[in-house]
C-alpha positions in Angstrom: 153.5 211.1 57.3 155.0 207.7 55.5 157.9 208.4 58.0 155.3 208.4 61.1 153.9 204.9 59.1 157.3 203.8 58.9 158.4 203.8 62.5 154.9 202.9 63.5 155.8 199.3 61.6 158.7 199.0 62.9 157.8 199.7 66.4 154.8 197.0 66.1 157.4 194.8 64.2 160.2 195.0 67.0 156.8 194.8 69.7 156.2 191.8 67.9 159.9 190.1 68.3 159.9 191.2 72.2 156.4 189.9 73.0 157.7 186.4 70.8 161.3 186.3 73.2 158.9 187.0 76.8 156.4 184.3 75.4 159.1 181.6 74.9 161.2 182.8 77.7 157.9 182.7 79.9 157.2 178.8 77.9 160.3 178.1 79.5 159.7 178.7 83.1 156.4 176.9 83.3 157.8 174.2 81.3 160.8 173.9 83.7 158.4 174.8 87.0 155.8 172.0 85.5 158.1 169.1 84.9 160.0 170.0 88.7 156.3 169.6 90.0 156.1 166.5 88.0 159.4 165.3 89.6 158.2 166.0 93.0 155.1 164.1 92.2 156.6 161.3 91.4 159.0 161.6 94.2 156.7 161.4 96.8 154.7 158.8 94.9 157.6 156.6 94.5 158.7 157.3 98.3 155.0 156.4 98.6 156.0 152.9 97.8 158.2 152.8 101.3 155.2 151.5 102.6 156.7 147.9 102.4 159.3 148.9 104.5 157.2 150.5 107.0 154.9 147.1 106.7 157.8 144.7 107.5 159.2 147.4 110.6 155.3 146.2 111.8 156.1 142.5 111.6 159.3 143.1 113.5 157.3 145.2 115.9 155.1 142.4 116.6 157.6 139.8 117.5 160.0 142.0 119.2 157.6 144.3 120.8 155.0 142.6 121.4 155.0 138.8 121.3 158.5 138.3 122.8 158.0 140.8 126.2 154.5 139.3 126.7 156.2 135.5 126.8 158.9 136.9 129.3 155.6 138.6 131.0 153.6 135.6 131.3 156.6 133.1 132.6 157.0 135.4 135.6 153.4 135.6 136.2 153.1 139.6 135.6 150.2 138.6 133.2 147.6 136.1 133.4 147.3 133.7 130.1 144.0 135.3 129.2 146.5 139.2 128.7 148.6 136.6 127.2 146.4 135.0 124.8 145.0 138.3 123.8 148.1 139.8 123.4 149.3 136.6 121.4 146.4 136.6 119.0 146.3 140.0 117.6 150.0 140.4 117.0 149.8 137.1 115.4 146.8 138.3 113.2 148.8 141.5 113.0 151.9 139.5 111.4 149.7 137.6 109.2 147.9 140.8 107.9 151.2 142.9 107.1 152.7 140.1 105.7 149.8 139.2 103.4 150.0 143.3 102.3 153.6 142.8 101.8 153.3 139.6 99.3 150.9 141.7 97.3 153.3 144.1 96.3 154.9 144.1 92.9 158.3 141.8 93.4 161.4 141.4 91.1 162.1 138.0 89.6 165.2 138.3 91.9 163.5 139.2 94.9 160.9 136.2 94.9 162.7 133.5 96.1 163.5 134.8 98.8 160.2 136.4 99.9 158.8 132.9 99.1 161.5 131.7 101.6 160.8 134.6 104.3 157.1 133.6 104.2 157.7 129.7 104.8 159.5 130.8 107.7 157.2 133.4 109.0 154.6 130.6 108.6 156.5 128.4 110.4 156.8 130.3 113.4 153.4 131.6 113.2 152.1 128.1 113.6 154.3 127.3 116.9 152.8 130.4 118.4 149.1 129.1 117.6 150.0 126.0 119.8 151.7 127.8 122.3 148.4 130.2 121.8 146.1 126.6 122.5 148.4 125.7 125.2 147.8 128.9 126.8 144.1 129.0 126.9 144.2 124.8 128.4 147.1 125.3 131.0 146.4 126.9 133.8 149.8 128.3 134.4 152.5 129.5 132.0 155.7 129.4 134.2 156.8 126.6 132.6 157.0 127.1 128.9 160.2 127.0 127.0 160.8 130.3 126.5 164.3 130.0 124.7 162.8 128.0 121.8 160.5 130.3 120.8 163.2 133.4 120.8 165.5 131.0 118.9 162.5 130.9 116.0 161.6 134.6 116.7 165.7 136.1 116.1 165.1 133.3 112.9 161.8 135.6 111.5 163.6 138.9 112.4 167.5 137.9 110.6 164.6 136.9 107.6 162.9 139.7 107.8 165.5 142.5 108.3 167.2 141.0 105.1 164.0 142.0 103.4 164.3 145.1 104.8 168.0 146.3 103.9 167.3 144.5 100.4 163.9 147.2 100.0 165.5 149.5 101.4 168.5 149.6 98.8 166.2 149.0 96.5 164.8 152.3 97.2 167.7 154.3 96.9 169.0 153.2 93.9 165.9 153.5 92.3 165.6 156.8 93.6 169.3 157.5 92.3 168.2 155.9 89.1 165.5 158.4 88.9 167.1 161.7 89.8 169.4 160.8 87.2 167.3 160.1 84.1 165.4 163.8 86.1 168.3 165.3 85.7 169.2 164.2 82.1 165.9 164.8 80.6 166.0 168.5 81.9 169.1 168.9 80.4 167.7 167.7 77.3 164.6 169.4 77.1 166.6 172.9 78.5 168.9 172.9 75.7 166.1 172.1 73.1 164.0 174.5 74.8 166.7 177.1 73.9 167.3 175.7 70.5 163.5 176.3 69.6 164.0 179.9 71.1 167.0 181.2 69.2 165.6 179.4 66.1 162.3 181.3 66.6 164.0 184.8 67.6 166.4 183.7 64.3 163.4 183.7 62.5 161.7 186.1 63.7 164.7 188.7 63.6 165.3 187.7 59.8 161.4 188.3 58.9 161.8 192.0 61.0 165.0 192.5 58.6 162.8 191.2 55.5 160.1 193.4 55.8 162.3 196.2 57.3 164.0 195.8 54.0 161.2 196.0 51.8 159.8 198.6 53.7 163.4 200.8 53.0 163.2 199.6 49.1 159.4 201.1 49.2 160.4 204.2 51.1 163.0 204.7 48.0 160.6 203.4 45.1 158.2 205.6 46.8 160.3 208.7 46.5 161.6 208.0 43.2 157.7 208.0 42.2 157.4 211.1 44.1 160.0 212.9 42.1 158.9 211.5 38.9 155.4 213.1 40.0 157.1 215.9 40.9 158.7 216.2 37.6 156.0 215.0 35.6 153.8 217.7 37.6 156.1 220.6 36.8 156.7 219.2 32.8 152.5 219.1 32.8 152.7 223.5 34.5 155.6 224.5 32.5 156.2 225.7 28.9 158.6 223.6 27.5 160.3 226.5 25.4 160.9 229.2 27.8 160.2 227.7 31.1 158.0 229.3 32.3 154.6 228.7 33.6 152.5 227.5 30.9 148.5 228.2 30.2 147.6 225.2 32.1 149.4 226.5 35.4 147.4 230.2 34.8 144.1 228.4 34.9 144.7 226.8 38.2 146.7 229.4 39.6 144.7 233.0 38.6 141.1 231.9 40.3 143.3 230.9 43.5 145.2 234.2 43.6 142.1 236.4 42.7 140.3 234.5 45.7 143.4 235.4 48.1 143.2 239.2 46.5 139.6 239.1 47.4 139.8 237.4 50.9 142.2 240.4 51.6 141.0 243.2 49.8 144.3 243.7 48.1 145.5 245.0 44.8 145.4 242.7 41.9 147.3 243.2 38.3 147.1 241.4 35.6 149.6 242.1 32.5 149.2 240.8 28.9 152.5 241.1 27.0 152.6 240.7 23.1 156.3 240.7 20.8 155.3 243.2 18.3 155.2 241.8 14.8 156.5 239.0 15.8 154.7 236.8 12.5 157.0 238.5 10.6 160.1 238.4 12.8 159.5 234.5 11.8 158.9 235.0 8.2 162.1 237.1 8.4 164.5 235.3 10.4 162.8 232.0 10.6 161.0 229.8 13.5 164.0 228.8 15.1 165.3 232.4 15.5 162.1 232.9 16.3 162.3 230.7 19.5 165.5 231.8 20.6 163.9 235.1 21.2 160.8 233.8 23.0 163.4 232.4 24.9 165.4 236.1 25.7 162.2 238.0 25.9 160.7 235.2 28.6 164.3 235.8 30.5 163.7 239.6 30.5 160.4 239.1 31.5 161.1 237.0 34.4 163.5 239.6 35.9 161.5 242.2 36.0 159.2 240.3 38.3 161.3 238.3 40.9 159.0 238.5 43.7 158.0 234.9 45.1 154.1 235.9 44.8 154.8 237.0 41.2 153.3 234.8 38.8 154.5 234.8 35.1 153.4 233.0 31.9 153.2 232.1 28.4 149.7 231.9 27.7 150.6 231.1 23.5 152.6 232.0 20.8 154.3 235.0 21.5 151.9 236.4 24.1 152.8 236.0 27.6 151.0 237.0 31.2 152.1 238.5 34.2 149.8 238.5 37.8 150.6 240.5 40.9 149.3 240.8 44.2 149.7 244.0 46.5 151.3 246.3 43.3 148.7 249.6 43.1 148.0 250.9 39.6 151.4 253.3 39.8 153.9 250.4 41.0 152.1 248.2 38.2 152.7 250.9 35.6 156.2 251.6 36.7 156.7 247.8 36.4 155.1 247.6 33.1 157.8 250.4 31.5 160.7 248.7 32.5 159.6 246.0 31.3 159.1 247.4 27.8 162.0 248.8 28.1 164.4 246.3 28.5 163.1 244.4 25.8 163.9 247.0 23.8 167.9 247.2 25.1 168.2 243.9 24.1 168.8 244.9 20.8 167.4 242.0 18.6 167.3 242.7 15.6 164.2 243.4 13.8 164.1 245.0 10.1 160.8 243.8 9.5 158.9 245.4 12.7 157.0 249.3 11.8 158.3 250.0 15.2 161.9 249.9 15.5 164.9 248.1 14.0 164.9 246.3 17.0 162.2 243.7 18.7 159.8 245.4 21.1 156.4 244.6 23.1 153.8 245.7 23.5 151.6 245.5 27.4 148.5 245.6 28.4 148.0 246.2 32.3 144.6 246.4 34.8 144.9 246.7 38.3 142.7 247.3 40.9 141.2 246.6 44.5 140.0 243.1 44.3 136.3 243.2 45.7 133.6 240.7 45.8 131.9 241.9 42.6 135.2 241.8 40.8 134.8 239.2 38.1 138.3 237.2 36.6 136.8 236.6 33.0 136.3 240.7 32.8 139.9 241.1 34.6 141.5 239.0 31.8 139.4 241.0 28.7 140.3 244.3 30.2 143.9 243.4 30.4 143.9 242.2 26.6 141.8 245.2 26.0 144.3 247.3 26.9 146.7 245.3 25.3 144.9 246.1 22.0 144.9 249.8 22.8 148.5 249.3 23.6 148.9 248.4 19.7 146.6 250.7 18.2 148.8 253.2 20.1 152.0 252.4 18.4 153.3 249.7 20.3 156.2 249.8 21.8 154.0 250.7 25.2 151.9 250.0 27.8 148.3 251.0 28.5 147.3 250.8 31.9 143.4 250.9 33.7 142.2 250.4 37.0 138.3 250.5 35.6 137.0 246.9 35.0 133.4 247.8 34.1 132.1 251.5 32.8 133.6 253.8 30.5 136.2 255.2 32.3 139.3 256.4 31.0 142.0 254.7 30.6 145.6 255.6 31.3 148.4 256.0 28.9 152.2 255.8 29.3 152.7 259.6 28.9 149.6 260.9 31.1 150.6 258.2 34.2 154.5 259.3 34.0 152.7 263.1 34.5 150.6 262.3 37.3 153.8 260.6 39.0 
């Protein structure tokens, strides 16, 4: 489960660092697409400012196309002088109107002299075609006018005027050039601090995964060191710290859990109480520390005997010990219970103070039966030590073995079961 939570943070973790990359990457582009829309902008905006140009291409429009052909027009007669006049008045007004538009742009300190100039001379002219205009509408014929003055003044105007022309149109392009160079300079810088801000934020992102991937590793460990200390701690608090085995404690919370199971499946259940025989005066004889090495051998013997995994063995205190089985019927349980008695006996520890032998012995105390609901695990227990009493009386050194729990029935001794079998 902690390993599922584990990868679970490190998947939202590295989720985390991609979505972070896209949404800078992502920044990036829209920056980059939202400054070249800016550029264009500002492009056509600044192109937008042609419109002087396109303003003084009028004025020349008006001399050359319109003023100067209607002259030539009028001395040959092809027009009367009231086309004339007409003609003459509204390009003049024309000239005077573009002109006026043109002042009233923004000029350069260098460029105002001469546009004052070009506008004295435009002014100039202007005022010999408002006579020629007066003449026009007095005279009744035009065949006559000097014609080659007035082109000299209008090739005047347009060598002014085209001057103005080249000069804004230069003007233009460099500015333009200007422009697309700074453009080009400032998306070079912003590119490169653009990427600057994205590896330093991937950095630190990537070193905050590795942090907490860290941490998370030195938890994992801390958190199975804990466990085993647990663990450890758990089996210390189950376990007899003498022989080993499962201690008092571990019967309590095992025996109700194991009589349920018995229950649940109608099964056999035995439960064995084993006793050293005179074992307070094996101590006063040999002393206590004797005395514990041979809790220690008898716990060994009793643990071999019973090596299934479902078999459950104890020491419930002192030198009394427990033994529960599930599935062994009263003859397997008997058979069990005499080799077990037995091979305590082969040991061969000396004992000159038991009644029973030179040797230590034990003595065993066995029920087992069918486990039903009406089987009750306090009157289990006091049948087995029962027995165990009965085992004593007997002359140790034995087993007594019953498969009653309630009722006076008779119980089974060593002799009569190894009969019946």
């Amino acid at each position: 489960m902690r390993f599922i939570e584990a990868l679970r943070l490190k998947s939202r973790l590295f989720l985390l660092f991609i979505l972070i990359t896209v949404g800078l990457v992502l920044l990036g582009m829209v920056g980059a697409i939202k400054v070249g829309d800016m550029k264009n902008r500002i492009d056509s905006l600044y192109f937008g400012s042609l419109i002087p140009v396109t303003e003084l291409n009028e004025i020349l429009d008006a001399y050359n196309g319109k003023i100067l052909p209607s002259l030539y027009k009028a001395k040959q007669g092809r027009i009367t002088k009231e086309e004339f006049s007409s003609i003459l008045e509204e390009s003049l007004r024309r000239v005077q109107k573009r002109w006026g538009s043109y002042k009233n742009h923004y000029k350069t300190r260098e460029e105002l002299p001469y546009v004052s100039y070009a506008s004295s001379e435009i002014s100039q002219t202007n005022d010999e075609f408002y006579k020629l205009l007066e003449l026009a509408k007095n005279r009744s014929t035009l065949e006559k006018l000097a014609v080659s003055v007035l082109e000299r003044k209008i090739e005047h105007v347009d060598t002014v005027v085209k001057k103005l022309l080249d000069y804004e149109m230069g003007y233009a392009y460099f500015e333009r050039k200007q422009f697309l160079e700074h453009y080009k300079t400032t998306m070079y810088n912003i590119g490169i601090i653009l990427v600057g801000i994205i590896f330093a934020v991937l950095f630190v992102t990537y070193y905050v995964f590795k942090s907490v991937q860290n941490e998370q590793e030195k938890l994992e460990k801390l958190s199975k060191k804990l466990h085993q200390a647990n663990k450890k701690l758990e089996n210390a608090s189950y376990t007899d710290s003498l022989t080993g085995l499962h201690n008092r404690r571990y019967f309590n919370y095992i025996y109700d859990r194991e009589l349920k199971r018995a229950k649940r499946e109608r099964n056999y259940i035995t439960f064995m109480m084993i006793d050293i025989d005179f074992f307070k005066q094996y101590n006063d004889t040999y002393g206590h520390i004797a005395g514990d090495h041979t809790l220690k051998i008898v716990a060994k013997v009793i643990k071999s005997c019973f090596k299934r995994p479902s078999d459950f063995v104890f020491r419930l205190g002192g030198e009394e010990f427990g033994v529960l089985l599930i599935g062994v019927d009263e003859l397997g349980s008997a058979r069990l219970a005499k080799e077990l008695t037995k091979t305590v006996k082969e040991q061969a520890i000396e004992h000159k103070a038991s009644k029973v032998a030179e040797v230590v012995t034990a003595s065993v105390g066995v029920v087992s039966c069918i486990a039903d609901e009406m089987l009750d695990g306090e009157a289990l227990i006091q049948k087995a030590d029962e027995m165990l009493y009965k085992a004593k009386d007997g002359g140790r050194d034995r087993y007594m073995i019953s498969s009653e729990i309630y009722g006076n029935a008779k119980d089974t001794e060593e002799e009569n079961l190894e009969d019946a079998a």
